[in-house]
C-alpha positions in Angstrom: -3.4 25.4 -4.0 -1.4 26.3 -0.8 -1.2 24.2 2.6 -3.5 26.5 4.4 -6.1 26.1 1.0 -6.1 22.6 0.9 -6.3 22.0 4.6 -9.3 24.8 4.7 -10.9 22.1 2.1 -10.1 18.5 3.6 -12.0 20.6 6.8 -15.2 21.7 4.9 -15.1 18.3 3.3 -14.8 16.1 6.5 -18.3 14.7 7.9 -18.1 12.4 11.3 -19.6 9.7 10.2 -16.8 9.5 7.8 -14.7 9.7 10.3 -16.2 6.9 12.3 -15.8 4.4 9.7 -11.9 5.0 9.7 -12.0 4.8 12.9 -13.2 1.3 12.8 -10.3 1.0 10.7 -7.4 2.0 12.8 -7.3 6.0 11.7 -6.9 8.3 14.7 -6.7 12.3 15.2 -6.0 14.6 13.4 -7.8 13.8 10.8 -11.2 15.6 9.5 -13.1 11.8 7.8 -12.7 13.1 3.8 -13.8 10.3 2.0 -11.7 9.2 -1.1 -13.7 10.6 -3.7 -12.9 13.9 -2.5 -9.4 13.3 -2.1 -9.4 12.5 -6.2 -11.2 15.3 -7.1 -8.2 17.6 -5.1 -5.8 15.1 -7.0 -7.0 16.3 -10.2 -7.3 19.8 -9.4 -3.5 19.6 -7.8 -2.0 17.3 -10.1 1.7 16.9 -9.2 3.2 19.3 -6.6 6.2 17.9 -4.5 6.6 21.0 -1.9 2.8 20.5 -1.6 2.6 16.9 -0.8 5.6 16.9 1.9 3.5 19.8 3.4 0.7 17.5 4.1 2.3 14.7 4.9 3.8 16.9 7.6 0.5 17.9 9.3 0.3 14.1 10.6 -3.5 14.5 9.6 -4.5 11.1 8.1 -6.6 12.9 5.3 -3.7 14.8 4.2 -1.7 12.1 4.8 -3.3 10.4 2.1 -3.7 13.1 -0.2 0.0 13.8 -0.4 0.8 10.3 -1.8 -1.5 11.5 -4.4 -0.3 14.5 -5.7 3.7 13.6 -4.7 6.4 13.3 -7.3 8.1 10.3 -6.3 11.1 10.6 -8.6 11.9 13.7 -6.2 11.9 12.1 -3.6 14.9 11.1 -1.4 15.3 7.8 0.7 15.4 9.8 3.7 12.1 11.6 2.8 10.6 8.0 2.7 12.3 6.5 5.7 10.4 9.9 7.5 7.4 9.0 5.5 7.1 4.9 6.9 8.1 5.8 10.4 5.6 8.2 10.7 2.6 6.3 9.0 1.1 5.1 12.2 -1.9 3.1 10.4 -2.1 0.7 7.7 -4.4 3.2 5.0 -0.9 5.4 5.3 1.7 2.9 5.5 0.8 0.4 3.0 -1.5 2.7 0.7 0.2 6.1 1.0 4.2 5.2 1.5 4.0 1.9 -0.5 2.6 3.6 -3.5 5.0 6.7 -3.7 7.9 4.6 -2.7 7.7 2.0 -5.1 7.3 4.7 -8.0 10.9 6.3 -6.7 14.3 5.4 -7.1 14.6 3.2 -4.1 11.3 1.2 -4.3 13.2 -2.2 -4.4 15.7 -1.4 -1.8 13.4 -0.3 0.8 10.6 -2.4 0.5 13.6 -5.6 1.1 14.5 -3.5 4.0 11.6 -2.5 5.4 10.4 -6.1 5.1 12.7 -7.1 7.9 11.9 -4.2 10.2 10.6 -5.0 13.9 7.4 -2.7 13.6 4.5 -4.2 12.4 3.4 -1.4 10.3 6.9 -0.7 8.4 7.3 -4.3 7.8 3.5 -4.4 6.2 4.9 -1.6 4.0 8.2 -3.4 3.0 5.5 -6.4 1.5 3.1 -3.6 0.1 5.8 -1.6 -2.1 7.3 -4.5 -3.4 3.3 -5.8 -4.7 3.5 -2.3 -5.7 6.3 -2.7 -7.9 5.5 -6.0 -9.0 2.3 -4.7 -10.3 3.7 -1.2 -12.2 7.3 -2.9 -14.0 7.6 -4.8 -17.0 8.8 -8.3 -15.7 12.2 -8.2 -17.3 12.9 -5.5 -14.7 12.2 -7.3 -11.8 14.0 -9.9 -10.5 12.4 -13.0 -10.7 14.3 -15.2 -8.7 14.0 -12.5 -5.9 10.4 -13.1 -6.1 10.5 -17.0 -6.0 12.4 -16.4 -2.7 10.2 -13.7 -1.0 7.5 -16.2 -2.0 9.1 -18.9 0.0 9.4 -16.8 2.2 5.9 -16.4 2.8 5.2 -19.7 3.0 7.3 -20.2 5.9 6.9 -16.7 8.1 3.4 -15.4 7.5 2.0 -17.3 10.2 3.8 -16.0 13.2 4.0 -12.8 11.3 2.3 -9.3 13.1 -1.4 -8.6 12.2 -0.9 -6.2 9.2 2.3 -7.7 8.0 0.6 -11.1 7.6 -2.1 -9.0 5.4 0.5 -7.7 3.3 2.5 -11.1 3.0 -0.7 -11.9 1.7 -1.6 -9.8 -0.6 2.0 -10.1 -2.0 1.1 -13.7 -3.4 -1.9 -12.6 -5.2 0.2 -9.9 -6.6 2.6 -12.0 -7.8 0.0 -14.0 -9.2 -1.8 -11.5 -11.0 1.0 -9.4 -12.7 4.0 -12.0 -12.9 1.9 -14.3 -15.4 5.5 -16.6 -15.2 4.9 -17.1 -11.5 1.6 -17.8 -11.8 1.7 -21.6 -10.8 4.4 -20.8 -7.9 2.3 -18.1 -6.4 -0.7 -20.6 -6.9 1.3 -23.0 -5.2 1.8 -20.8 -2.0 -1.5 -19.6 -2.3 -2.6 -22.9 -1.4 0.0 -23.7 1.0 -0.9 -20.7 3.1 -4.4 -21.3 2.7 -6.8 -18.8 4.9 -4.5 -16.1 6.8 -6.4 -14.7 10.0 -5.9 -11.1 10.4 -7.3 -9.1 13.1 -8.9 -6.3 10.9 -10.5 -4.9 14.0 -13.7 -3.5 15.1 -15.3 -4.3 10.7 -16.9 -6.5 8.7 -13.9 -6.3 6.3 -12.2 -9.9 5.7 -8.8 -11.2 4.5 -8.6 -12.6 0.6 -8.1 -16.1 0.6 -5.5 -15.9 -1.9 -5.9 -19.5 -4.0 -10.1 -18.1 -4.1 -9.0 -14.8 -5.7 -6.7 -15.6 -7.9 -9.0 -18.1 -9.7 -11.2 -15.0 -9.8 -8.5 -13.2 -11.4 -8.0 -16.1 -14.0 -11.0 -16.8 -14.7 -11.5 -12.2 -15.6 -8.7 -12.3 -17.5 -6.5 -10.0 -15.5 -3.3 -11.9 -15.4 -0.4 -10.0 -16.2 -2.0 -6.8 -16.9 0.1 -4.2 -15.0 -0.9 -1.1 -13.7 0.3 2.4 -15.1 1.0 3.3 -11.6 0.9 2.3 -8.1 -2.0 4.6 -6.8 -5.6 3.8 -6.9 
C-alpha cells in the first residue's frame, strides 16, 4: 500500500466516538480515532515495509503514528531515526507504545532507553523505562545485564515518587516487567514492588488506574507467566 492508500483507509476507518475516547487519553489532532483492531488488520495486510512506516510516522497523525511501529523494520532503523521518533511522540500511546516497541527491537534499544531515562521531558523519559521493559520482556536473560537491572530497580525505589506523571507509570511498569520475565529477579522486583507500594498517576480525564505492582505480580505468579518472554515487543 502507498502513504496516500493507507491514509485514504485510517480516514474511512476513523469514527468520533473513537476519537473521543483517545482524547480522554491524551491523543490530539491529526488523528482520524482508528481503533486498534483496524490498525492489525492493516498490519497484516502490510507486513513489514520500512519507507512505509517512516512515511506515517511523518504525517504527525496519531493513527498513523501507531501504525508505523507496526509495520516498521527496526533493524533498519538508525539512532537518529529514533531520536526523531521520541521527540516527536507528543503522548504516551506513541511514546511508550509506538517508539519503545520499535526501539527496543533495534540495535540501540539498550542505549537509548539508559538515555532517554535521564531526559528532562516527561514523555521521553517514560519511553527510556518503556523500551527497556520492552527489552527485558523480548531477550533471553543471559543477554541482559542483570546487575544493570538490580540498579535501575534501586533506582525506582528511590526516584519514582517525585518522578513526572507518565514517567512514574513507566517506572512502574518496569518492576512488574522485571518481575514477570527476569524469573532471577523475581524476589528483588517483589521487594520494590512492595517498597513502592501504590504509585498515583494522573491518567486524566478515565476510569483507567495504575497496577499496584506487588497485586499484579502475584497475579502473574499465581497464572504461571513468569519468565515467559515475548517473541516481540508489539502487542
Amino acid at each position: 500500500m502507498t502513504l496516500d492508500e493507507v491514509m485514504a483507509d485510517l480516514k474511512a476507518n476513523g469514527s468520533e466516538q473513537t476519537k473521543k475516547v483517545l482524547i480522554r487519553h491524551g491523543a490530539r489532532e491529526p488523528f482520524f480515532g482508528v481503533k486498534v483492531e483496524h490498525l492489525k488488520k492493516l498490519q497484516k495486510k502490510i507486513k513489514k515495509d520500512y519507507e512505509l512506516s517512516l512515511a506515517l510516522y511523518d504525517t504527525g497523525n496519531s493513527d498513523a503514528m501507531y501504525l508505523a511501529a507496526l509495520i516498521a523494520d527496526p533493524m533498519k532503523m538508525s539512532k537518529a531515526q529514533l531520536q526523531k521518533w521520541v521527540k516527536a511522540a507528543y503522548w504516551h500511546y506513541i511514546s511508550c507504545f509506538s517508539v519503545a516497541w520499535t526501539a527496543s527491537e533495534s540495535r540501540f534499544g539498550r542505549e537509548l532507553a539508559l538515555e532517554w531515562m535521564n531526559n528532562k521531558k516527561e514523555q521521553i523519559s517514560a519511553a527510556g523505562w518503556a523500551t527497556y521493559s520492552s527489552l527485558i520482556a523480548i531477550k533471553p536473560d543471559d543477554e541482559l545485564d542483570l546487575d544493570e537491572i538490580v540498579k535501575l530497580l534501586d533506582r525506582v525505589a528511590k526516584e519514582i515518587g517525585k518522578a513526572p506523571n507518565r514517567t512514574k507509570y513507566s517506572m512502574n511498569g518496569f518492576v512488574i516487567a522485571v518481575a514477570c520475565y527476569v524469573r532471577s529477579l523475581l524476589a528483588k522486583a517483589k521487594a520494590v514492588a512492595k517498597q513502592i507500594g501504590t504509585v498515583e498517576v494522573d491518567m486524566g480525564e478515565t476510569e483507567c488506574k495504575v497496577p499496584e505492582a506487588s497485586s499484579y505480580i502475584a497475579k502473574l505468579e499465581a497464572g504461571g507467566r513468569i519468565g515467559k518472554k515475548r517473541k516481540s515487543a508489539a502487542c
